[in-house]
Every structure is written in structure tokens, then in C-alpha cells.
Steps between C-alpha positions, in 0.01 A plus 500: 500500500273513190169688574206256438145576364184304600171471326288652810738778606584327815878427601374185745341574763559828490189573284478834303220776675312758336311783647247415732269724252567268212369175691176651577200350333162720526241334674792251746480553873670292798174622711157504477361867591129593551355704268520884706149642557448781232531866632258724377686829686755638367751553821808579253403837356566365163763313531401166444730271292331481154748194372669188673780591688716282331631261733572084342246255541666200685467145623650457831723265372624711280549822767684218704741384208562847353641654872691183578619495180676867536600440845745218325600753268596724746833583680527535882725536813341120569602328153844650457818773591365852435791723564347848379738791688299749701231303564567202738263208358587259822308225589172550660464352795152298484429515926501909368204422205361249762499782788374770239189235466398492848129525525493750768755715315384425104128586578541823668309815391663858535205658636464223740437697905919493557408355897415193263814526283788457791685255370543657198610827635730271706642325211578880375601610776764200564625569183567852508676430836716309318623700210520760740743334711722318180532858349526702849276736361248649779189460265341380212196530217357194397285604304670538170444249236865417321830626460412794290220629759688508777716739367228699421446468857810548635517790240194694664623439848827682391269743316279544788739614770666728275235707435403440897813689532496775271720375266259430176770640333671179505363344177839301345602158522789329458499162290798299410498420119499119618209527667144279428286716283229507773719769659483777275153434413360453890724845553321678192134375603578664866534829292902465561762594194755240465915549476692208399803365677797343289607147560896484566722193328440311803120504401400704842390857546755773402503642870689823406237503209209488771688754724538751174077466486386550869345842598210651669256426256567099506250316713622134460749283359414149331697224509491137456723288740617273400468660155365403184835354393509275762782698718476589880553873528807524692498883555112464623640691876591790243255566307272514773704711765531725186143486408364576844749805560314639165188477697383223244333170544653135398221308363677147445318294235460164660430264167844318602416447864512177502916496486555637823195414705578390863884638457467885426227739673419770273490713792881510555548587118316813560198419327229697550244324290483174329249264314477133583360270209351245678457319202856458437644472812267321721354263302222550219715533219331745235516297184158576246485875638376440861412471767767754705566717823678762537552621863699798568732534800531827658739761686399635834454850322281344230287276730261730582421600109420077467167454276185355679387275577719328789430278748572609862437341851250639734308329821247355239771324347624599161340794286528573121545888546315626195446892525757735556291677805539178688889463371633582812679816419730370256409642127416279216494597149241311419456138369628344215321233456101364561472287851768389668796366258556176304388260814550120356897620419499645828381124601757301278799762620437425858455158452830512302696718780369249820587240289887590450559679821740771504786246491317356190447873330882512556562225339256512232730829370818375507424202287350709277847753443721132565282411210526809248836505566540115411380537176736892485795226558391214280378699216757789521795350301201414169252809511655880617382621831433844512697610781824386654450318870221284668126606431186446755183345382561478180739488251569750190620423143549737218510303098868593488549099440262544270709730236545433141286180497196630386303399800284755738423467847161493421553134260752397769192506720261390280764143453446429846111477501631182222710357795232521792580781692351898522708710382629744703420873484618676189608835409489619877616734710493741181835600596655200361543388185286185398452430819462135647406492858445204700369421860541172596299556878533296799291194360727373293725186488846462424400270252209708338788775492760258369247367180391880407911620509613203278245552212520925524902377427414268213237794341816763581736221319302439221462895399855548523552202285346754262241388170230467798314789477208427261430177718489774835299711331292208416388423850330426676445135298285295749235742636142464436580848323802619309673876567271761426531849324511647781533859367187425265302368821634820649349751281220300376330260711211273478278562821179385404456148354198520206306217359639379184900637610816324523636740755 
């Protein structure tokens, strides 16, 4: 299809944007503002803002047309399939946003008197009960904000009772190659020095590998289950009888949760600790960097080490405990995080979980692996899967199909934004080579499923073919914006827009 020009810029009615700076007219408002009373005291010490601060003068109309216009521009769970791996983009349910909205939940201040606050303890309350009882872990902190923080969290607790123990000696952890980067680095921040597990063929943790590596000095393992490559790990009973006769931890990154929720308790894997992202699992999906929960399940030995604040029952009703004096004996390291946790996604996860039901939570995760593993069988005579056998949540790809035609996983990718759909995550887990990496989730038709298989066969086609490389390396064609440098971007970007700039 021949690429067209137009006089104005605009391709229809998709009409071209610029920056929000570059409609701004001095002098334009969409509001008329008294004139402020002038201030002969200086209250800022001399810090008074000597120039304009910068900001576009706008019309309404224009603030209206310029945000509407980039909302049509953009790409979302509700206009299309967005199968990145690792990161579950379902469909959010709208009774959650509508729940999340309630007045007498929305308008709620933290310093509020708590005997005024019930229901909202309530609603945290309810839902810790719950992820207590689908992991079968005795306790949990809610108050960690994503994935990342809560194993931080789960990190200290581990941290916490070792050194409550005498054993501060303990100051290694284990972390399989495969695992999210978040691992290492949450291990490193807790002042932890970090050993790296290899990955067998079968793209799961070299057990003998781990056994070589435990000692007295290791506090914790880390490991993601199902991992990073989309595999169940099999020998899970192992690794943890082994870890715990080492006198170590198993911290099990929960990121993939949302594969086995309502048919595996963590519990019986031997998991001592384990994050929750509430943002992928139960509802909230974390598209545009927020917002995000991140729970963290613990073992009986670790409860008492749990973070404040936590909500417990007394003949008042329910209590935010707050101060380690009134704890109850149990022995906190601290808090991570300011008031009481990241309340509205506490909101849309319970709405979410009362929703489904348990039977429903069941459900929810089997169509999610029946789904990964559609696209495994559809897809897995074109692209290469990574590993032999069935997958979980998502399915795995290496560019092995792609060899000798000159095309990259990256303009593979970048060829499907042409045909409608997100591409799928590139170049990830690290451990395999151009990585493409694709969760369907639960949400998702057999027909939506059949339309994004047909055309990822007709892309995989057309680069064998060969001769198609400069036309993949070409897209995307039909964006409001072509491919970037994304190297140049990289190492030099524009983050200040100045009057008189094309950037």
C-alpha cells in the first residue's frame, strides 16, 4: 500500500499533534483568574520565582482536543491484544475502577481517627485474609508498593530473623541466572551479595548447581515460579527441602502468580516468602508505570519480623497497629513504606477476588496457561520455542526462524505494530537469544488468538521468503511516529522542550 502525503499533516481523522508547549499562545486562558492580592512579605527566604514558569497558554478547547487527541493515539488493553510476557495486561474489570471510586473509600484521608476508618481497615483486612488463605501462608505485609518492594520486604524479614538469631553471618543469596532483574538488585539494596544459579537445557534451575552453592553463609534463595521462561519448576519440593536443610530461606518471586492461583499453595512448595503483584494478578494491570501492590506472604518463622503497620482485631473493632511497643510481641523491622500501603489497588483486588470466587480465581488461571499454551501449539511449527514441552502463562520464542533473512526480533516486532497488534516482549529472559515472549492471559478469545497467530505466520512467511528485510526494518509504516534511534535517544535525550525547538 503506497504511503500517502496530505497538505495539513493529517492522515484523516487521525490529525497530526504537536507538543502541548508548541500550541500555547501567551496571553490565552480557558479561565478567568482574579488578579492575587500583592504580597509585600517575603515568606520564601528568597526564593521567589523571578521568570514565568513556563507552562502553555491554552483555550479550553484546545486542552480538550489536544488530550483526546493522544488518547486516540494511544494503545491499550481496551482497544486491542497486548500480549507482553511477564507482565499480564488482562482486562480490567470496570465494577473494580467503579469500586476503587466509591465515595466513602476514594475520599478517605490517612490521618483520618482509624475508629472512623473501619471499613477501610475491613476492606484490608478481607483482603489479606484472602491471600493468606490462597497461598496458605500464616501472614502477610501489605504494605509494600509493587513487585520489586515486596521483595525488599520479604528480603528484610529473612534479614531480620537471621540476625535475631545470631546468624548475621549469613549474608549470600542465591539467584538463578533466569531470574527478573529486581532480584539481584532488591538482594544488593538489603546489603546481601548475590551468587548466580545456571539455567539447565530444560530452561529450570540447575538443582545440583544450587546444591554445589548452599552453605552457612547463604540466607535465602530466589526464585521465580513459574520462571521467567514461562516453565513450572518441576523440582520446586527439592530445592526447597535442600534449601531449608542449609538453614536458608526460599524467597519465591511471585511476578508469575497469576498461573497457578487457586490450584497450588505456595505453602506446600516450601516457600517461605513470596510477593504478590496485585497489579498483575488481581486486577489493575500496570500498563504507563503504575499504579501497583506488592504484598508479601509469609512463613510462620518470618511472621513475626512482618513490617508495620498491620491491622489486627481487638474489642474496639479493628486497629492499625502502628508502633512496635504496641506490636504485640512480635518484632517488626520497621516500615517500608509511608501510611498504610497502596489502598485503591487494595480496593480494585478485592473487588476483583469477590467477584470471581475461588472457583472463578481457579478458573481465571487455567485459561490463562490453556491459553499460552494455545498459541505454544499454534505458533510452534512457524516461530522456535525455546524449550521442548508445554509452557504456563506464557509462551517463549527464540529468532532461530529468523536466521539468514536479515530480519531481527526487534523489526519482527516492530511489523506487528503495522498489523494492529502490541508486540510482544523482546529480547527477554536475557537467557535467550532474541527473545519473543508472549502472554496471551485469561481475557482473551479464541478468535482474538486465532487473528494475532495467522498474521505473526504471514510476517514469519514473508522473512523467510527472504528480500524482506529493508521493508522490516522499515516499520513501523502507519504510526503517528516512525522507529526511533533508539540508541541515540538512549544516550542523548531531549528532556526539556525550549521555545523555538523541534524536539
Amino acid at each position: 500500500m503506497a504511503e500517502t502525503t496530505t497538505f495539513s499533516g493529517n492522515r484523516a481523522l487521525q490529525i497530526e499533534e504537536p507538543l502541548i508547549f508548541e500550541l500555547g499562545s501567551a496571553g490565552r486562558v480557558g479561565v478567568d483568574v482574579a488578579d492575587a492580592p500583592p504580597v509585600d512579605e517575603d515568606r520564601l527566604s528568597g526564593l521567589r520565582r523571578k521568570a514565568p514558569i513556563g507552562l502553555p497558554d491554552l483555550s479550553e478547547p484546545q486542552v480538550v482536543r489536544h488530550y483526546t487527541r493522544l488518547s486516540q493515539k494511544n494503545y491499550g488493553i481496551d482497544t486491542g491484544f497486548y500480549p507482553l510476557g511477564s507482565c499480564t495486561m488482562k482486562h480490567n474489570p470496570r465494577l473494580s475502577e467503579k469500586m476503587a471510586r466509591l465515595p466513602g473509600l476514594v475520599d478517605l484521608h490517612p490521618f483520618q481517627p482509624q475508629k472512623t476508618v473501619q471499613g477501610a481497615l475491613e476492606v484490608i483486612d478481607t483482603l489479606a485474609h484472602w491471600l493468606k488463605g490462597l497461598t496458605g501462608m500464616p501472614a502477610v505485609a501489605m504494605s509494600p508498593a509493587a513487585g520489586a518492594h515486596g521483595e525488599w520486604c520479604g528480603l528484610m524479614a529473612i534479614r531480620a530473623y537471621h540476625d535475631d538469631h545470631g546468624e548475621n553471618h549469613r549474608r549470600r543469596v542465591l539467584v538463578p541466572e533466569s531470574a527478573h532483574g529486581t532480584n539481584p538488585a532488591s538482594a544488593a539494596m538489603c546489603g546481601y551479595s548475590v551468587d548466580p544459579v545456571p539455567a539447565t537445557d530444560r530452561g529450570r534451575v540447575d538443582v545440583a548447581a544450587l546444591k554445589a552453592k548452599l552453605g552457612p553463609d547463604v540466607a535465602c534463595i530466589m526464585v521465580t515460579n513459574p520462571n521467567t521462561c514461562g516453565l513450572f519448576e518441576d523440582e520446586i519440593l527439592e530445592i526447597a527441602e535442600a534449601t531449608h536443610a542449609a538453614g536458608a530461606f526460599f524467597y519465591c518471586d511471585g511476578a508469575n502468580y497469576n498461573a497457578i492461583v487457586g490450584r497450588v499453595k505456595v505453602a506446600d512448595l516450601g516457600v517461605d516468602a513470596m510477593h504478590i503483584n496485585l497489579h498483575k494478578t488481581f486486577s489493575t494491570p500496570h500498563g504507563g508505570g503504575g499504579p501497583g501492590a506488592g504484598p508479601t506472604v509469609l512463613s510462620e518463622k518470618l511472621a513475626p519480623y512482618a513490617p508495620l503497620p498491620f491491622v489486627v482485631h481487638d474489642g474496639d473493632g479493628l486497629r492499625m497497629v502502628e508502633h512496635p511497643e504496641s506490636s504485640g510481641g512480635a518484632k517488626p523491622f520497621g516500615r517500608v513504606k509511608g501510611y498504610h500501603g497502596q489502598f485503591g489497588v487494595f480496593i480494585r483486588a478485592l473487588a476483583y477476588i469477590l467477584s470471581m470466587g475461588s472457583d472463578g480465581l481457579r478458573q481465571a488461571s487455567s485459561d490463562a496457561v490453556l491459553n499460552a499454551n494455545y498459541l505454544l501449539a499454534r505458533l510452534g511449527g512457524t516461530l522456535t520455542p525455546s524449550f521442548e514441552g508445554p509452557c504456563m502463562h506464557e509462551a517463549l520464542f527464540d529468532d532461530r526462524f529468523l536466521k539468514d533473512s536479515g530480519v531481527t526480533t526487534l523489526d519482527f516486532a516492530k511489523a506487528l505494530i503495522d498489523e494492529g497488534f502490541h508486540p510482544m516482549t523482546m529480547y527477554f529472559p536475557l537467557v535467550v537469544h532474541g527473545a519473543l515472549l508472549m502472554e496471551p492471559t485469561e481475557t482473551e478469545s479464541k478468535e482474538t488468538l486465532d487473528g494475532y497467530v495467522e498474521v505473526v505466520k504471514a510476517l514469519a512467511a514473508k522473512a523467510a521468503a527472504g528480500g524482506a528485510a529493508d521493508e522490516f526494518k522499515a516499520a513501523p509504516k502507519y504510526t503517528p511516529r516512525r522507529r526511533l534511534d533508539e540508541t541515540q535517544a538512549a544516550r542523548s535525550p531531549v528532556l526539556r522542550w525550549k521555545p523555538g525547538s523541534n524536539a
